[in-house]
N, C-alpha and C positions, 0 to 999 in steps of 0.2 A: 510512158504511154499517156496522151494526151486523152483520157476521158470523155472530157465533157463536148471536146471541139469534134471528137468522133459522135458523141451523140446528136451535136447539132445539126452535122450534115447529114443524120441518119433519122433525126425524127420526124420526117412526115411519114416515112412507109416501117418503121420500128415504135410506136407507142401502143403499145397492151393497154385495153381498153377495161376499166376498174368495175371490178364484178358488179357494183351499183353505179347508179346514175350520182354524180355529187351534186349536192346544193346547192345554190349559190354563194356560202360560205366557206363551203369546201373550194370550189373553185377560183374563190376572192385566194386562201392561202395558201393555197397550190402555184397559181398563179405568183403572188407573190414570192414565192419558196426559191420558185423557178429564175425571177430574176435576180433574187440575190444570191442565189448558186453562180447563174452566168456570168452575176459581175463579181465573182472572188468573195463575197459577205458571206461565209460560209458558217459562221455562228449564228446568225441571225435568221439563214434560211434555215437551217435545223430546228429551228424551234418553229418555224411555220408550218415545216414539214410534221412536226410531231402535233402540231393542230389539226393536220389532214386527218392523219392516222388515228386521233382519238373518232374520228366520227365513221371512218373506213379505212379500219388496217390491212384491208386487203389490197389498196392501193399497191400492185406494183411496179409503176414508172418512181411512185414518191420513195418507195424501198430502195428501188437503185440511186437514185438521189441522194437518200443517206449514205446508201453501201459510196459510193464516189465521190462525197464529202470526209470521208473518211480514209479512204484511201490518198486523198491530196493531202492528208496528212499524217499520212504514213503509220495509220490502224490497219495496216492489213489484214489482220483476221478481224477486226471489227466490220472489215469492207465483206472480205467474205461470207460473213454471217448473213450481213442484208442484204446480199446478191442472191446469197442461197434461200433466203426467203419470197425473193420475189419469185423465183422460179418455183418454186411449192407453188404459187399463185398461177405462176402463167410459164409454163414451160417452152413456150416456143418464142422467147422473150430472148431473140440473138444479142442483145447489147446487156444483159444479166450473165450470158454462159461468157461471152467475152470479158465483162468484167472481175468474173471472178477468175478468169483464167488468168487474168492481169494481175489480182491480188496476191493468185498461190506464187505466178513465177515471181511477185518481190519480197514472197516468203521464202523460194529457193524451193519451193513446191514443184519443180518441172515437171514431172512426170503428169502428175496432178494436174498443174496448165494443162499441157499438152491435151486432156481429155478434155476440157470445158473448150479449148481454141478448136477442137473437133467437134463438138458439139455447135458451134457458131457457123462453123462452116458446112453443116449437114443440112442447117438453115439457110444458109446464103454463101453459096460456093465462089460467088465474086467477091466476097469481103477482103482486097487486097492486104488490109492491115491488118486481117485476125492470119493470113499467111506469116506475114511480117511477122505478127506475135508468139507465133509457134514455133518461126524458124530459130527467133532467140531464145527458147527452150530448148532446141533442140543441140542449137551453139554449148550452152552450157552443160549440156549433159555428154560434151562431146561425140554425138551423130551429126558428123556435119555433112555428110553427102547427106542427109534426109535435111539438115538446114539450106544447104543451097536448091534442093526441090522445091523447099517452099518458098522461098527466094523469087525462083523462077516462073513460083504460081503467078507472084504478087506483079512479078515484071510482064508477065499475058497479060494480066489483067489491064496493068497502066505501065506503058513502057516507059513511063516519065516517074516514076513513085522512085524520088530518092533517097528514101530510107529503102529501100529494097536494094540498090545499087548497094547504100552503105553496110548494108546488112552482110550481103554475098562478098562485098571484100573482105570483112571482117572473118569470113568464113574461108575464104580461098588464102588469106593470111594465113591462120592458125596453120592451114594444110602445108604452107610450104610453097603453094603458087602462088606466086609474089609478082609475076608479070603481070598476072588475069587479074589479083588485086588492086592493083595499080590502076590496072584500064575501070573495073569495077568504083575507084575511089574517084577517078575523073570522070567518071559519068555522074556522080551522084554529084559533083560539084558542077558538070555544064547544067545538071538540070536545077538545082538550088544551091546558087552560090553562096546562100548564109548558110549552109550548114553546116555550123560550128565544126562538130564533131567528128566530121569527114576530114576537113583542116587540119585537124589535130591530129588522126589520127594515119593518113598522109606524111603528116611531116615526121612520126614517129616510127615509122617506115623509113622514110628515107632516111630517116638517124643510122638504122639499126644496119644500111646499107652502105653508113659512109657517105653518104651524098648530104655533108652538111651543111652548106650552104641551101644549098634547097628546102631543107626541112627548115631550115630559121624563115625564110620565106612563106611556107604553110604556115607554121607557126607563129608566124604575124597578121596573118589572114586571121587566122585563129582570134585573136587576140583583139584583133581590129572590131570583130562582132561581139566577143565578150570580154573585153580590159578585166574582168574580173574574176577570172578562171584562173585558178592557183598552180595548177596540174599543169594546165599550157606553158606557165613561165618557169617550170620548174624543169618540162621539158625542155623550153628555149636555154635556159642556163645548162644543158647538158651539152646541147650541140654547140653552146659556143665554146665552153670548156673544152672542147674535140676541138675546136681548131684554132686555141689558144688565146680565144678573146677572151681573157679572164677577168676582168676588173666588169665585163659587161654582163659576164654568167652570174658572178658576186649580184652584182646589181638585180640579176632575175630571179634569185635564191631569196634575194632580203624583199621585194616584192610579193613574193608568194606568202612571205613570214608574217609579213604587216597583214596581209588580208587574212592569212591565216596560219595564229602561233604553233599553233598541234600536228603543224603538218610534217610528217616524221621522214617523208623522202626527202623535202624540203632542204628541212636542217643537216640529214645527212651526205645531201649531194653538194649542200656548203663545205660539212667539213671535209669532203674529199678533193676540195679545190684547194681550200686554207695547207691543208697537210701538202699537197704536190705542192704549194707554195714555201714552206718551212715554216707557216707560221702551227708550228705544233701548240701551243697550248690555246689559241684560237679553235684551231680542229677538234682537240678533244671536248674541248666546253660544248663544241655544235651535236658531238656525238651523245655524250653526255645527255644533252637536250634531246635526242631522237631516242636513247633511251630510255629517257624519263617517261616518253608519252607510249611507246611502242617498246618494255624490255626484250620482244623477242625478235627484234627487229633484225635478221641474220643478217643482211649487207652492213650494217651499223658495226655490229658484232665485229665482226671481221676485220673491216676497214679500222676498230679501233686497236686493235689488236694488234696489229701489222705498227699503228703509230706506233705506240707504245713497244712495240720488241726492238723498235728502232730508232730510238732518241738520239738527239745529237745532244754531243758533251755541252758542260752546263762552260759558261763563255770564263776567258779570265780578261783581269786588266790590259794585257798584251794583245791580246787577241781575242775576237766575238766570232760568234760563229752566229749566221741570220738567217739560218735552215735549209731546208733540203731541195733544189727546183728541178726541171726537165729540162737541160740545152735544146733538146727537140720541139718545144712552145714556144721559145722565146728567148731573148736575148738578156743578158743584165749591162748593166748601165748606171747613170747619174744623172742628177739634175744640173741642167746649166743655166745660164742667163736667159731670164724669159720660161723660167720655166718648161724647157726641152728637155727630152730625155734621150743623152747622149750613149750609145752602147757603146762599151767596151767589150765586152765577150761575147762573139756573136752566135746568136741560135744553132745550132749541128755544130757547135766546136768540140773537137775530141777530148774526153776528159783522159787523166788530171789533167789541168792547165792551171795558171794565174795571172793576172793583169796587173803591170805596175805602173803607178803614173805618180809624179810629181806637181807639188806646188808647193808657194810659200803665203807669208802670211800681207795683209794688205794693211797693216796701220803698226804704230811703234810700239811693242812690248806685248804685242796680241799673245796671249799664252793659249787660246783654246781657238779649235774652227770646228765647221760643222759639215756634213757630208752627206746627201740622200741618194741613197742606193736603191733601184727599184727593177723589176721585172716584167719582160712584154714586150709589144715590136710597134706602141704608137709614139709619134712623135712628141706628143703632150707627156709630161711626167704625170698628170693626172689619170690622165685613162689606162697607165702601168699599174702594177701591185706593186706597193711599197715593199721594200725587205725590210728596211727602217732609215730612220733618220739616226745618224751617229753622233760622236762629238768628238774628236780630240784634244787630249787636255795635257798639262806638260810640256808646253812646247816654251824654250829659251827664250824668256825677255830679252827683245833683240830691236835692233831697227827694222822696216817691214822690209820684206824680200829677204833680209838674212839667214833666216831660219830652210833649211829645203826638208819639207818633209815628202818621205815614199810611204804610199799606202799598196798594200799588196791585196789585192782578191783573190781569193785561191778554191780551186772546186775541183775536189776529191774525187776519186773514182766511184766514189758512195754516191755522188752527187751533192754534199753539202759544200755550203761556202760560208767562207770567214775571212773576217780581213783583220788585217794589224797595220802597225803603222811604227816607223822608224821616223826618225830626224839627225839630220847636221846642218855644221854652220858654214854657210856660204862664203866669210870674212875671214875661215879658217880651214880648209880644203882637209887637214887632217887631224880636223878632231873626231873623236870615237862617236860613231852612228849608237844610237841608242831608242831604245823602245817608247812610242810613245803610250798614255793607258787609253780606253778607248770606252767611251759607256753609250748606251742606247738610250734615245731619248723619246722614241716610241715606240 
């Protein structure tokens, strides 16, 4: 609730007039008070404001000045106090009953609200935003046919008031009407299309209906008015995770992290990407990190629980195992020349399967090559999730070409994959096929 920009539009016909006439020294810090409130100098007008006060404490427009310096910093019962004092002074003082109605609901005081946002409104029954204010009381205490009334006050009043739009969807949400929402969320965006929050809240909607692509769309809008909203990219990283852009979802997870480390959906919506990738002990560390900052973090909980009951065996020299993925996300694959990422098992392949493919070596006496395995459906190996990069090692000091080595990819009906790797010799059609060892090198 924007405070002071509601008092600006409101103080010619809302300033309670100060039991005494002030001096002109009261006037000079009043005055001053006044503009360093306007412009954000919110320590400097308090102390102007407490120069009014020593000469006339009964000021009260300078009372709610404190009370709403304080509140933009989140003293909410210090807000309320000098709310409530100014009204001692001047009880029909509408932008005192509103403001403390604003204080209790960021105290979680609803009920409370609800009596001073009626007390605003007993004074000024067009106050569209003391509607708006009550109806999100009423949201939170779960009466939402009484929130969408007042919704509907706020929308008589100004049928263009897009926080009323956003409010009513938010409330035709919770109910379950999800079409009226809708039409409700595109209204509040024909009428102000910067509002973040509608964006956001839009595309989180469409998340939850499957319509992902769309919602990355809102949630670009989103993002486009504030790049700095953690919540938005953390929601972006979920829809693309839904429709297998994962290396882009990672990207929106570690975004959210950098702007902000504490953020426990954050980290946990990582490791549930890292784990459907097999990168298990990546996942657990993100879990880890969400329950470091949030222990009762129940989706955390859970999700870690599940890794953990289901570990893949630890790898041998024969054979690596490079964890658990979905066929239904995405394909696996290798890197080719130019850095392509060529598939070989493609997306929806019925499991168990395995993929075998051949090559030998490209210079004389090469004993070792190297192999990157990656996961996804873009053409660049970059914009895949790596599985890893391997090496095989062991291979017959030979002339190049001599050597044939088979690498096998194998993915269980568990869904884990591992590969191993055999060799014989080309210059010898029956010599004995042997294991090559196989180590990970990231």
């Amino acid at each position: 609730m924007n405070i002071f920009k509601r008092k600006k539009e409101k103080e010619a016909t809302d300033t309670p007039k100060p039991d005494e006439l002030p001096d002109n020294e009261t006037k000079k810090w009043k005055k001053k008070g006044k503009d360093l409130a306007d412009s954000g100098r919110f320590d400097e007008a308090l102390k102007c404001f407490d120069k009014v006060l020593e000469i006339n404490p009964r000021d009260a427009e300078v009372l709610w000045y404190k009370g709403s310096i304080h509140y933009e910093y989140g003293r909410f019962d210090e807000a309320a106090i000098r709310y409530e004092s100014a009204l001692a002074i001047s009880p029909r003082y509408e932008e005192a009953w509103y403001g403390k109605g604003a204080a209790l609901n960021s105290l979680d005081r609803f009920d409370e609200a609800i009596r001073y946002f009626d007390k605003a409104l007993e004074i000024n029954p067009q106050d569209a935003s003391a509607w708006n204010a009550k109806g999100a009381s009423c949201y939170y205490l779960g009466r939402l046919d009484e929130a969408i009334e007042c919704c509907d006050m706020a929308l008589r009043i100004n049928p263009q008031d897009a926080k009323a739009w956003y409010n009513k969807a938010n409330d035709l949400r919770k109910m379950g009407r999800l079409d009226e929402a809708m039409n409700c969320y595109d209204n509040a965006l024909a009428t102000n299309p910067q509002l973040r929050e509608a964006w956001y809240k839009k595309g989180t909607m469409l998340h939850e209906l499957r319509r992902f692509d769309e919602a990355i769309k809102c949630l670009d809008k989103a993002l486009k008015i504030n790049p700095q909203d953690t919540e938005t990219w953390n929601a972006k990283g979920n829809s693309l995770n839904s429709i297998n852009r994962l290396s882009e979802a990672l990207e929106c997870f570690d975004k959210a992290l950098r702007m902000s480390p504490q953020y426990t959906d954050a980290w946990s919506s990582k490791g549930i990407v890292l784990a459907g990738l097999g990168h298990i002990d990546e996942a657990l560390r993100c879990f880890d990190k969400a329950l470091e900052i949030n222990p009762q973090h129940a989706e955390t909980l859970h999700n870690k629980a599940y890794v953990e009951t289901n570990l893949p065996a630890k790898p041998t020299e024969e054979s690596l195992r490079l964890g658990r993925i979905n066929l239904d996300r995405g394909s696996i694959g290798v890197e080719t020349l130019g850095g392509v990422f060529t598939p070989l098992i493609k997306m929806g392949s019925s499991l168990p399967l395995e993929h075998r493919g051949i090559f030998s070596t490209l210079a004389d006496n090469q004993t070792e090559m190297n192999l990157h395995i990656a996961f996804g459906e873009n053409q660049k190996i970059e914009k895949n999730v790596s599985l890893g990069r391997v090496q095989f090692t062991g291979i017959t000091p030979s002339p190049r070409g001599v050597p044939q080595i088979e690498f096998v990819i194998h993915v269980d009906s568990d869904r884990e994959v591992s590969l191993s790797a055999t060799e014989t010799l080309k210059s010898d059609p029956s010599s004995r096929r042997r294991s090559l060892r196989i180590r990970l090198l990231d």
